[in-house]
C-alpha positions as CSV (number, residue, x, y, z in Angstrom):
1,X,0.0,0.0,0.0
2,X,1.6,3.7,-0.9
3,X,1.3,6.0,2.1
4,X,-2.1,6.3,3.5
5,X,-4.2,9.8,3.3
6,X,-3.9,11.3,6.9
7,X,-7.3,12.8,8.0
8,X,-8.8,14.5,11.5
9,X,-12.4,14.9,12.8
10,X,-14.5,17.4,11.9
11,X,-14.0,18.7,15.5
12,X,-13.5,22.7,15.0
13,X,-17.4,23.7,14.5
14,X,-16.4,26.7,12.1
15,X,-15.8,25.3,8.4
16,X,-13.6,27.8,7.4
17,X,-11.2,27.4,10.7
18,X,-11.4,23.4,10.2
19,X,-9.8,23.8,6.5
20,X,-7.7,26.1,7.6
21,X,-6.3,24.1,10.3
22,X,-6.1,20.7,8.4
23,X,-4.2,22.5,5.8
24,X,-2.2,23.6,7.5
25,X,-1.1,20.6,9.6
26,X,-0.9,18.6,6.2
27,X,-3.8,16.5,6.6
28,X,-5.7,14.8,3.3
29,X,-9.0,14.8,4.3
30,X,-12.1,15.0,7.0
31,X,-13.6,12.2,8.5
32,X,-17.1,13.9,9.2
33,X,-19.3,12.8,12.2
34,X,-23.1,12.4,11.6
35,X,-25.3,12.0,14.7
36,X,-28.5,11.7,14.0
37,X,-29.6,15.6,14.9
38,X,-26.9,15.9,12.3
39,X,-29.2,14.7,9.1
40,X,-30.6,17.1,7.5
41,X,-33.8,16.4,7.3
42,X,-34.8,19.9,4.5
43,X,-33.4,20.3,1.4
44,X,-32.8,23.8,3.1
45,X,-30.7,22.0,5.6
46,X,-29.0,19.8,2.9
47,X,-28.1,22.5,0.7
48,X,-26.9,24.7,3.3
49,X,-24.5,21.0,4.3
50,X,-23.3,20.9,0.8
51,X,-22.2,24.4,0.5
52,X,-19.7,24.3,4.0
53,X,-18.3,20.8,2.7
54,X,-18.0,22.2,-0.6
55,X,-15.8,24.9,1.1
56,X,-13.7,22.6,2.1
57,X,-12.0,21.6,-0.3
58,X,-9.3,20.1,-2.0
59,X,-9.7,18.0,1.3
60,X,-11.4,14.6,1.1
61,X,-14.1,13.6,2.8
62,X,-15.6,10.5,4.4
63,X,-18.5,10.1,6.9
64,X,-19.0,8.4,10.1
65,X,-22.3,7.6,11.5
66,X,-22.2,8.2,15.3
67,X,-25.9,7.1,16.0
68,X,-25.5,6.2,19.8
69,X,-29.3,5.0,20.5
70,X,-30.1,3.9,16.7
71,X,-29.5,0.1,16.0
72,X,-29.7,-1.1,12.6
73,X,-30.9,-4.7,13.7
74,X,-33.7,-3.4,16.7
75,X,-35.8,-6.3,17.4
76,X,-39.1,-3.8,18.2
77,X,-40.8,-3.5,15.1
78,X,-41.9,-0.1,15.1
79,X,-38.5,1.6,16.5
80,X,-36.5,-0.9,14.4
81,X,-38.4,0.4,11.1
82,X,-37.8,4.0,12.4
83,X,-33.8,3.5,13.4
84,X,-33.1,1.7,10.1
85,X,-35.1,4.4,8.1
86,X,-32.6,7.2,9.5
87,X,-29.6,4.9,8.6
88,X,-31.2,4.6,4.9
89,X,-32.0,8.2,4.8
90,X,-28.2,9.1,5.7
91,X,-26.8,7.5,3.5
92,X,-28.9,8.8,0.5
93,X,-27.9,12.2,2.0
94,X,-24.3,11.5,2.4
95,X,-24.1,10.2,-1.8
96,X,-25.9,13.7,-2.6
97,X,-22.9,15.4,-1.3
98,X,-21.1,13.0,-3.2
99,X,-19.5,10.9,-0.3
100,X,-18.4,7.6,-1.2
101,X,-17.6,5.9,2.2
102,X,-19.6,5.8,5.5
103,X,-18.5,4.1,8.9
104,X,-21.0,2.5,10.7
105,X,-21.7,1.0,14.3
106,X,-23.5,-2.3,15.5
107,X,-24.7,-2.4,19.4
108,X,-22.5,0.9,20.0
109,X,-24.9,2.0,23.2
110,X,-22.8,-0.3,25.7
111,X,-26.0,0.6,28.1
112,X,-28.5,-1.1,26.6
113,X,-29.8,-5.0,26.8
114,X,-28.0,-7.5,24.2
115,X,-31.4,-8.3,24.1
116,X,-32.8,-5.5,22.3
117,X,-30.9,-6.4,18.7
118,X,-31.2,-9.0,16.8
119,X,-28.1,-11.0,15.3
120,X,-30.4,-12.2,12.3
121,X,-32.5,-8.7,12.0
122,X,-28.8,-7.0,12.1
123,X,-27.2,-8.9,9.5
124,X,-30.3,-8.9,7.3
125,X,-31.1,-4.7,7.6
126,X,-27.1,-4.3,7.1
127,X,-27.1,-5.9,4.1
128,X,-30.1,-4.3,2.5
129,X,-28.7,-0.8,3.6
130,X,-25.1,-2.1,1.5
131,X,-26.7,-2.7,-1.0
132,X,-29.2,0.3,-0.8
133,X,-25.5,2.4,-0.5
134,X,-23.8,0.5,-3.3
135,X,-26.5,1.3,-5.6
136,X,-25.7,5.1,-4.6
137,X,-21.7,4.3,-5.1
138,X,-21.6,4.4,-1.4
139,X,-19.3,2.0,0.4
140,X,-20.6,1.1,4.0
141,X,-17.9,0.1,6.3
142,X,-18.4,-1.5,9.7
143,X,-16.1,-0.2,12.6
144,X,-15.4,-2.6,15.2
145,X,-16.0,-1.7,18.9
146,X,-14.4,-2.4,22.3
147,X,-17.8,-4.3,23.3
148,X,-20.5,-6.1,22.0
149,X,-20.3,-8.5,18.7
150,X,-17.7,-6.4,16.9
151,X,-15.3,-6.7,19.5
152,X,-14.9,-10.2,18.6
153,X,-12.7,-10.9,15.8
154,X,-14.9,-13.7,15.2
155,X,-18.1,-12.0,14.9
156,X,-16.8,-9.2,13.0
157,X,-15.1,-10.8,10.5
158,X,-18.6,-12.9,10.4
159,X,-21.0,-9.7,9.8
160,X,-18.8,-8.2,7.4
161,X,-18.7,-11.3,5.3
162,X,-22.6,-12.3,5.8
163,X,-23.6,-8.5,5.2
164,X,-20.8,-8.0,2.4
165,X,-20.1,-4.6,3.7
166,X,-16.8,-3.1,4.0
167,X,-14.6,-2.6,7.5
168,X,-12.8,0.5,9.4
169,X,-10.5,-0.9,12.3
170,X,-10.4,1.1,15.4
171,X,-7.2,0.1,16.3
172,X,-7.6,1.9,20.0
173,X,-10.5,-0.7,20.3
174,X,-9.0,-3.5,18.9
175,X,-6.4,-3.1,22.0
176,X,-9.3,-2.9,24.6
177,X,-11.5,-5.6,23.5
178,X,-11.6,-8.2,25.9
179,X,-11.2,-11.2,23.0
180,X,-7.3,-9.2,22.6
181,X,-6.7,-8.3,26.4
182,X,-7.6,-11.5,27.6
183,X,-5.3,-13.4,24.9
184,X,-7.9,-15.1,23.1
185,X,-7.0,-13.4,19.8
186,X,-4.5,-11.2,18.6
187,X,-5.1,-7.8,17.3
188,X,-4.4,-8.7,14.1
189,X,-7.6,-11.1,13.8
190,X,-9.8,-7.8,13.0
191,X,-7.9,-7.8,9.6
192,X,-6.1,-10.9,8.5
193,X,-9.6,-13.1,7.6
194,X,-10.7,-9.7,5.3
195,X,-7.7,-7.6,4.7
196,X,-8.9,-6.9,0.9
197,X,-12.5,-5.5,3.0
198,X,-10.5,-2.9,5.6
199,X,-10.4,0.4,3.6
200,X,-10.4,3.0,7.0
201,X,-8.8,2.7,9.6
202,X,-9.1,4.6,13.6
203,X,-5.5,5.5,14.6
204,X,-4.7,6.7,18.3
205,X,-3.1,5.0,21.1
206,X,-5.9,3.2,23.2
207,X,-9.3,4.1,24.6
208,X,-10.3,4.4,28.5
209,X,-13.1,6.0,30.1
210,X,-11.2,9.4,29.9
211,X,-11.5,9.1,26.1
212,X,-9.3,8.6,23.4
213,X,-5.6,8.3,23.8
214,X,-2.5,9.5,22.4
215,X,0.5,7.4,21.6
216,X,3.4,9.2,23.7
217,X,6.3,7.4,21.1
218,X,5.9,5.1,17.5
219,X,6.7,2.4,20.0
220,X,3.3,2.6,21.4
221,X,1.5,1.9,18.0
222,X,4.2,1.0,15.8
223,X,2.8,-2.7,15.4
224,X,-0.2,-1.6,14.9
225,X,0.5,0.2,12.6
226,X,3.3,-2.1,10.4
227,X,-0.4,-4.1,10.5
228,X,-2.0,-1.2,8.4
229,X,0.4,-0.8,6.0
230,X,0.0,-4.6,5.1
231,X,-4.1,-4.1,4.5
232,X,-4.3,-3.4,0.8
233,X,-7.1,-0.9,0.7
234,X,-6.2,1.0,4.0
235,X,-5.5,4.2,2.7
236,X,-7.2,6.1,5.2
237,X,-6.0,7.0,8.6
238,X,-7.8,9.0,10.6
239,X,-6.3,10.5,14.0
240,X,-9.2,10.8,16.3
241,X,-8.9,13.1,18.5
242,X,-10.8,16.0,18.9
243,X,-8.5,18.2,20.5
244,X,-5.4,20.1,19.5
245,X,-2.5,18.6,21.7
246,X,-3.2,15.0,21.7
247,X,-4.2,15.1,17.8
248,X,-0.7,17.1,17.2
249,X,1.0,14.7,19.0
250,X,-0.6,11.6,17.2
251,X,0.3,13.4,13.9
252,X,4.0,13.9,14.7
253,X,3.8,9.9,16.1
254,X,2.2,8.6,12.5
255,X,4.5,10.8,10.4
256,X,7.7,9.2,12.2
257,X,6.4,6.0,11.8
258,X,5.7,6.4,7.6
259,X,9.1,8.6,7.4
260,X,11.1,5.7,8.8
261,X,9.2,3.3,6.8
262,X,9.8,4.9,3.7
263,X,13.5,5.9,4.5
264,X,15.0,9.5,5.1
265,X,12.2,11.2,3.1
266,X,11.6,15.3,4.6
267,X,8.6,15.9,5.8
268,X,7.6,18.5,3.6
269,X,8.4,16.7,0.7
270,X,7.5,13.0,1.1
271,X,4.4,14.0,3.8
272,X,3.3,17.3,2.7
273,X,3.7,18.6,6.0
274,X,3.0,22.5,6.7
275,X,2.9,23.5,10.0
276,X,5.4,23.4,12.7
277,X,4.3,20.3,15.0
278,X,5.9,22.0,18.3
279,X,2.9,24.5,17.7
């Protein structure tokens, strides 16, 4: 794989300031966070979306749905038929601004019953809304969690193949799965029975009830992320954090790890790389 397109949140609520910012920290792209207040649910409201992403440019973008309390597989009829229309409606939205990939959760409120959703319900709606998506040219990629189905490389690897969706490896919750910490599987189990299926991938050090972490040296995340570089369709990395000093010091992490990786390359030249990182 050539070197992956580095991308942040779309955590700075002015448009104009997140451009500016990405651009001038070098990053590709935006991975842009949906929750479901998010939608636009007007074409007032959707054009209005369109012209701020629009402004963004040249930077990529690619969505994530962060839809806490919406299950795609619900076993009660009338709330499943309500959560799964707001996934469908989404992603029609999201190919109208002319997005191309979406990350998507399965059981992703840790609070509620495992008894709510349904394995078969989930795997069934899931693969309706891929192929709803694909018939958009929208790729719908599942993002493993550090609970619940996904957090077994097992499962995972069984919903993306039963669903034929696509993947986005959290590699933060990858580490803090139980299935990992407990030694039943290695890390690398999220990828190696799908590798050609991972196309985006979560980069940061680990997650704890404080939040997302940042790496403090390569040596934190460099196996990690030697394992990314093998997946053949993982060309995007996003750093999620969502603020300044932990992102910045992700950023300067990653970069080391593809500048030793592709040999004394400068930073500006081989990485695009703007801004001083001691900012």
């Amino acid at each position: 794989m050539a070197s992956p397109k580095l991308a942040c949140c779309n955590f700075i609520p002015k448009v104009s300031e997140l451009r500016e910012y990405s651009l001038d920290y070098g990053f590709s792209g935006i991975d842009w966070t949906f929750t479901p207040e998010d939608v636009p649910s007007s074409d007032v409201e959707e054009t209005d979306l369109m012209r701020n992403l629009l402004s963004l440019r040249p930077l990529e973008i690619r969505y994530h749905l962060f839809f806490v309390e919406k299950e795609i597989g619900r076993k009660d009829f009338a709330q499943a038929t309500m959560e799964r229309g707001l996934f469908f409606r989404a992603c029609r939205v999201i190919s109208r601004l002319g997005g191309k990939y979406v990350t998507i959760h399965v059981g992703l409120d840790r609070r509620q019953s495992a008894n709510e959703i349904s394995w078969q319900k989930t795997i069934s709606s899931l693969k309706n809304l891929v192929d709803f998506a694909r018939s958009l040219g929208l790729r719908v990629c599942l993002e493993n969690l550090p609970w619940g189905w996904t957090s077994r490389p097992d499962l995972f690897e069984k919903i993306i193949r039963k669903a034929s969706c696509w993947g986005t490896l959290d590699i933060g919750h990858a580490r803090a799965s139980q299935s990992v910490a407990s030694g039943l599987y290695d890390l690398e189990d999220f990828a190696y029975p799908h590798p050609e299926r991972i196309l985006n991938a979560h980069v940061y050090h680990e997650e704890t009830s404080s939040g997302h972490i940042a790496p403090a040296s390569v040596r934190d995340i460099e196996s990690r992320l030697k394992m990314l570089t093998q997946l053949p369709f993982c060309d995007w990395w996003v750093l999620e954090l969502r603020e300044h000093k932990p992102l910045v010091k992700t950023l300067r992490v990653v970069r080391e790890f593809l500048m030793e990786r592709r040999g004394q390359v400068s930073v500006s030249e081989g990485l695009g790389f703007t801004r001083s990182l001691s900012a």
